[in-house]
C-alpha positions as CSV (number, residue, x, y, z in Angstrom):
1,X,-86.6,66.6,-54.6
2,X,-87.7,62.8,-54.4
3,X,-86.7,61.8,-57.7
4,X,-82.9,64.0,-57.1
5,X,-82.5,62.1,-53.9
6,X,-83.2,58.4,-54.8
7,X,-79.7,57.4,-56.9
8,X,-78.2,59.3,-53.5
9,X,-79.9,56.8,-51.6
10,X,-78.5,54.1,-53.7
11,X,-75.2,55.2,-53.6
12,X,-75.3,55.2,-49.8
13,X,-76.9,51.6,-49.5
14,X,-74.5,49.9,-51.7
15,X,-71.7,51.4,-49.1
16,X,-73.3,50.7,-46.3
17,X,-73.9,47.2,-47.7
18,X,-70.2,46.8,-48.4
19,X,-69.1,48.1,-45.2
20,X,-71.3,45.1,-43.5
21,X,-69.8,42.8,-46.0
22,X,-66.8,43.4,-45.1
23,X,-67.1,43.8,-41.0
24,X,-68.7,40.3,-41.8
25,X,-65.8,38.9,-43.2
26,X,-63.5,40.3,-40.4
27,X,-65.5,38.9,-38.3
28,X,-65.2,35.5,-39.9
29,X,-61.8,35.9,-39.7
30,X,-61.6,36.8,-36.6
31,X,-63.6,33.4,-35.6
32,X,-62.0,31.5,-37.6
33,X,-58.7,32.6,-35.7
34,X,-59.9,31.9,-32.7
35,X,-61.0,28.2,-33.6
36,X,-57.4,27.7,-34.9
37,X,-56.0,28.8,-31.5
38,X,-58.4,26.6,-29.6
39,X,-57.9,23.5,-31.2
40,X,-53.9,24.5,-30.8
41,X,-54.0,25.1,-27.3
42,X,-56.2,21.4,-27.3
43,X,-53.7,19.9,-28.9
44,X,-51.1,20.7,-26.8
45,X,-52.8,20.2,-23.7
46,X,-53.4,16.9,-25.0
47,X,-50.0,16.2,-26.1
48,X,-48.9,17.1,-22.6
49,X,-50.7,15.1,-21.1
50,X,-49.4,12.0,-23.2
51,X,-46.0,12.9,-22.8
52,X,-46.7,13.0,-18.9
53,X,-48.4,9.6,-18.8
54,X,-45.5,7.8,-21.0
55,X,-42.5,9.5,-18.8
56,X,-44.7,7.7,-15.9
57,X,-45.1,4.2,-17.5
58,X,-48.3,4.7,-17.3
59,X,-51.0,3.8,-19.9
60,X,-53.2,7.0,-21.9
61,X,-56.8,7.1,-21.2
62,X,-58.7,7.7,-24.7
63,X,-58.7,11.8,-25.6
64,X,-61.1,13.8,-23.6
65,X,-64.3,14.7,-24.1
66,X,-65.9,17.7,-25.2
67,X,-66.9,18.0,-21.7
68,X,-63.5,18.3,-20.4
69,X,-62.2,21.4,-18.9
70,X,-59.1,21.9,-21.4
71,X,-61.9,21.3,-24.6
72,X,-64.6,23.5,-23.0
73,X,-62.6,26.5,-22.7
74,X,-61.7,26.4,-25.9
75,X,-65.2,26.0,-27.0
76,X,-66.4,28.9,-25.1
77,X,-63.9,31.0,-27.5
78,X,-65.2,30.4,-30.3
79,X,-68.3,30.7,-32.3
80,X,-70.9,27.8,-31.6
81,X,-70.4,26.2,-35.4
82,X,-66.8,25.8,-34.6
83,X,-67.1,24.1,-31.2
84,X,-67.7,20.7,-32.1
85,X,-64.7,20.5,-34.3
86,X,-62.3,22.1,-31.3
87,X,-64.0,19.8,-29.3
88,X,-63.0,16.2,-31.0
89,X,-60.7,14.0,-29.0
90,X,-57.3,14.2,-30.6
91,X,-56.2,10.0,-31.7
92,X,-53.6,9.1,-28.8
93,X,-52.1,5.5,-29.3
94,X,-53.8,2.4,-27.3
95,X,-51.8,1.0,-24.4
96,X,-50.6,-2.3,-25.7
97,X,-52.0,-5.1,-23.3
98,X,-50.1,-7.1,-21.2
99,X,-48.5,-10.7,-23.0
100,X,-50.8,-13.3,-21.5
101,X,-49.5,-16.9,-21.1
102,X,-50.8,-19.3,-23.9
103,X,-52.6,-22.2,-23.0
104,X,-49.2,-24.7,-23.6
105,X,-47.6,-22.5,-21.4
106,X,-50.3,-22.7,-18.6
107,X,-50.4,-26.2,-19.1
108,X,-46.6,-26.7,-18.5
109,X,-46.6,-24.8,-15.7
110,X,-49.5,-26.7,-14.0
111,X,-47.6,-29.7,-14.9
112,X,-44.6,-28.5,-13.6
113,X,-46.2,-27.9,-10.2
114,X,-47.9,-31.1,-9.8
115,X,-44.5,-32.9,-10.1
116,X,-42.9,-30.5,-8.0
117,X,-45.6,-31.1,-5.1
118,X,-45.7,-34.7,-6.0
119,X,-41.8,-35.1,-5.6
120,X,-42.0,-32.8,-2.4
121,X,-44.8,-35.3,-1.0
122,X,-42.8,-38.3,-2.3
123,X,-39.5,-36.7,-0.2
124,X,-41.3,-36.6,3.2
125,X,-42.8,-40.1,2.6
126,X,-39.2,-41.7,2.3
127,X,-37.6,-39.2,4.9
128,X,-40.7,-40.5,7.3
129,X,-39.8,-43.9,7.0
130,X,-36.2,-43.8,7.2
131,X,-36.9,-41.7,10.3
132,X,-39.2,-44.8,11.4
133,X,-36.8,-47.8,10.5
134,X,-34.2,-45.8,12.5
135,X,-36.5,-45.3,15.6
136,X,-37.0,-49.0,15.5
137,X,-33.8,-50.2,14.9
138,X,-32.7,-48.2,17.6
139,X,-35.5,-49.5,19.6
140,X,-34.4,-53.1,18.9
141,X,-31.0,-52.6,19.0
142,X,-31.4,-51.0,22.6
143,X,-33.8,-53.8,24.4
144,X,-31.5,-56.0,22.8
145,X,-28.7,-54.5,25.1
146,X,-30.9,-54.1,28.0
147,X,-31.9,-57.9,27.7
148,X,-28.0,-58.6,27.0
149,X,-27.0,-57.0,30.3
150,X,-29.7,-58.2,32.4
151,X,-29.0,-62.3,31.0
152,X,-25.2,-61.6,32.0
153,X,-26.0,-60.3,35.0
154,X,-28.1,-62.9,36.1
155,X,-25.6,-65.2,35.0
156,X,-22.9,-64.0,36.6
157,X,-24.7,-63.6,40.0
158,X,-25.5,-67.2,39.0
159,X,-21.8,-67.9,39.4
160,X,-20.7,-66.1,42.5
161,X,-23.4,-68.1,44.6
162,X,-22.6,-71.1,43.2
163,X,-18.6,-70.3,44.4
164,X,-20.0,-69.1,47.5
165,X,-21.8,-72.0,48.2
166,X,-18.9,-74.4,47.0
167,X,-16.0,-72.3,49.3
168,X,-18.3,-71.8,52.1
169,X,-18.3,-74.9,54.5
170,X,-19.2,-76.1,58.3
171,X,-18.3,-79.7,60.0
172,X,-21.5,-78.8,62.5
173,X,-23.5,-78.5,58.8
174,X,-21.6,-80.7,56.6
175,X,-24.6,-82.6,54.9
176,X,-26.6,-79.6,54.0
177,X,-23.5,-77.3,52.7
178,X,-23.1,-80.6,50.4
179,X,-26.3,-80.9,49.0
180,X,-26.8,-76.5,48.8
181,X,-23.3,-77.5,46.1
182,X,-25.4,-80.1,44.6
183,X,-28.7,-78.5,44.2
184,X,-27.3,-75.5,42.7
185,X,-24.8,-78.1,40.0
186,X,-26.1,-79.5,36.6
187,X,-24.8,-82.0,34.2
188,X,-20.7,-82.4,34.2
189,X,-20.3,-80.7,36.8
190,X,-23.3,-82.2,39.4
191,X,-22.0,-85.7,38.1
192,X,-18.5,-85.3,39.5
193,X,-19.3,-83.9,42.9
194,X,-22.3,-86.4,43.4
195,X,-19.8,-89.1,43.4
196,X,-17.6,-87.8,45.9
197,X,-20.3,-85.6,48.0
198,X,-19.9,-88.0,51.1
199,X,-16.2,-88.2,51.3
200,X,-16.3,-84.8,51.0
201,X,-18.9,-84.0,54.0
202,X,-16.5,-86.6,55.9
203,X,-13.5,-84.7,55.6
204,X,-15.1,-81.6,56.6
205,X,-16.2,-83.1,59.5
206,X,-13.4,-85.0,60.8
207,X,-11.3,-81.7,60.3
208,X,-13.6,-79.2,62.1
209,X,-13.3,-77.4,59.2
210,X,-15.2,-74.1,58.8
211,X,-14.5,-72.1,55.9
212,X,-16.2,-68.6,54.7
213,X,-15.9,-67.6,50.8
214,X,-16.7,-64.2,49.0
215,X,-16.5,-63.2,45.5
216,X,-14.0,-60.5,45.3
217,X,-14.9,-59.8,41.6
218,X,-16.6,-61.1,38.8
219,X,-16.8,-60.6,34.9
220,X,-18.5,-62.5,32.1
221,X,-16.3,-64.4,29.5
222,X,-18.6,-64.9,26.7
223,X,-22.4,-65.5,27.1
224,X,-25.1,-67.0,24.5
225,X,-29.0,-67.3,24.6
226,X,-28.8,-70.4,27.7
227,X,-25.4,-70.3,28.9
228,X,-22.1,-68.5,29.9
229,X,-18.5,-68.6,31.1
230,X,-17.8,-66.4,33.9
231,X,-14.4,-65.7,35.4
232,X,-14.5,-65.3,39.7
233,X,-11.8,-64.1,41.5
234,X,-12.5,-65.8,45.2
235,X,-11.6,-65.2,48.9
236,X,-11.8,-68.1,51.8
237,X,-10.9,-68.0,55.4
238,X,-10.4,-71.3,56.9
239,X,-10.4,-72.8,60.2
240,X,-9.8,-76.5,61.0
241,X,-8.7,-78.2,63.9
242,X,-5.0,-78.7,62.1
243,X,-4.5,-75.3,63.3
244,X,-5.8,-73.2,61.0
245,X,-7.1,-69.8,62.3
246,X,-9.0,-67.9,59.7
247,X,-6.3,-68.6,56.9
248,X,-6.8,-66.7,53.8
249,X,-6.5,-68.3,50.3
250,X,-7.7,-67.3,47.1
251,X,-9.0,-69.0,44.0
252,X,-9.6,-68.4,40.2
253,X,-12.6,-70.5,38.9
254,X,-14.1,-70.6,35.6
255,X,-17.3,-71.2,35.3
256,X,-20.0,-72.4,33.2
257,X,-23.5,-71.1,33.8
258,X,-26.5,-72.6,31.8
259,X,-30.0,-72.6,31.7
260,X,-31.5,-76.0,33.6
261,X,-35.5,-75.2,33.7
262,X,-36.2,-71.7,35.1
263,X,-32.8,-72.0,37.3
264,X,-29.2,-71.0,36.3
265,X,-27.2,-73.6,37.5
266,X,-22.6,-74.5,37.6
267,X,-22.3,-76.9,35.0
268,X,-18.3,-77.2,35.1
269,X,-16.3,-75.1,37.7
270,X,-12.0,-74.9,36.2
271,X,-9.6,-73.7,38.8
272,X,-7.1,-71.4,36.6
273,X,-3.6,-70.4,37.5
């Protein structure tokens, strides 16, 4: 019965080793299927991903990792031999860096903005001192009005005493009214009245004359650094003992006004018509 049964049991083994062959290859198949898929399904994850991150502008990070969730799935579908190779980082392409300025370039540019800032700097400097000569020429040109106006007016107040003092007149006073005319009198003028001062006084005070002079008005002619001309319009009421009763009269003088000392005194007194 042994020796009957033994090319039985070789029959069956030789099947039985077949069938496993074969079951074995399905298998292998079947694994091998599923590593295709996995590393599909990776790649177009991946390639997703890329198209995503161009459409945004932005740059691709390198390919994942094994570790990733997108590789890792597909490594848990397959057979451990197969992993590694689902699990390598497809090649994406490297952001190109950004164009960086050569060192000419930078050079120019510094250069560019030290002029700039030196210009800008030079600007303010000249606009500064325009600003300044025109604050002092201002300056000057207005206290040299001021000290026009003032020397005019003291030169024309100058004049209207002197005319007050030559138009204003009493017999009971005679001698001092005279010399007040000469003390406030220099040069052409002082020399004239001086040598008729006491025929003057006399006729005053044989007349009984008393006369009272204002200045009605007054205006400067032309002027210089020690001397003027000066126009005055006069008023004088005189009464005498011909009959005169406060009798109005009016006179035109031009007069010259010059520096003698510290004192502005007549130097020639024009009647004008």
């Amino acid at each position: 019965m042994v020796e009957a049964g033994k090319p039985q049991d070789s029959a069956k083994a030789k099947l039985d080793a077949i069938a496993l062959a074969e079951q074995a290859e399905a298998e292998a198949a079947e694994a091998e299927a599923l590593a295709a898929a996995a590393r599909a399904r990776a790649r177009a994850i991946q390639l997703r991903r890329e198209a995503e991150s161009l459409a945004a502008g932005e740059a691709d990070e390198p390919g994942e990792a094994a570790g990733t969730p997108a590789v890792a799935e597909a490594a848990d579908a397959t057979e451990p031999t197969d992993s590694a190779e689902a699990a390598e980082p497809p090649e994406t392409a490297e952001p190109p860096d950004a164009e960086e300025p050569t060192a000419t370039e930078a050079a120019t540019v510094r250069r560019w903005r030290v002029s700039l800032a030196v210009l800008a700097a030079a600007t303010t400097i000249v606009a500064i001192c325009a600003l300044l000569g025109a604050s002092g020429w201002m300056a000057w040109h207005h206290h040299n009005v001021v000290r026009q106006r003032q020397q005019s007016a003291a030169f024309a107040a100058a004049a209207r005493q002197g005319i007050v003092n030559l138009t204003s007149l009493d017999f009971k006073k005679s001698k001092e009214d005279v010399q007040r005319i000469v003390d406030s009198a220099t040069g052409e003028f002082k020399d004239q009245f001086q040598k008729t001062a006491d025929d003057f006084a006399s006729v005053v005070k044989d007349t009984k004359a008393v006369a009272e002079g204002t200045v009605a008005a007054s205006a400067v002619e032309s002027t210089s650094q020690d001397s003027a001309v000066v126009l005055v319009l006069a008023n004088e009421r005189v009464t005498n003992a011909a009959g005169a009763k406060d009798q109005p009269r009016t006179f035109r003088f031009r007069v010259s006004v010059v520096r003698d000392g510290d004192q502005l005194k007549l130097s020639k007194v024009e009647f004008v018509l």
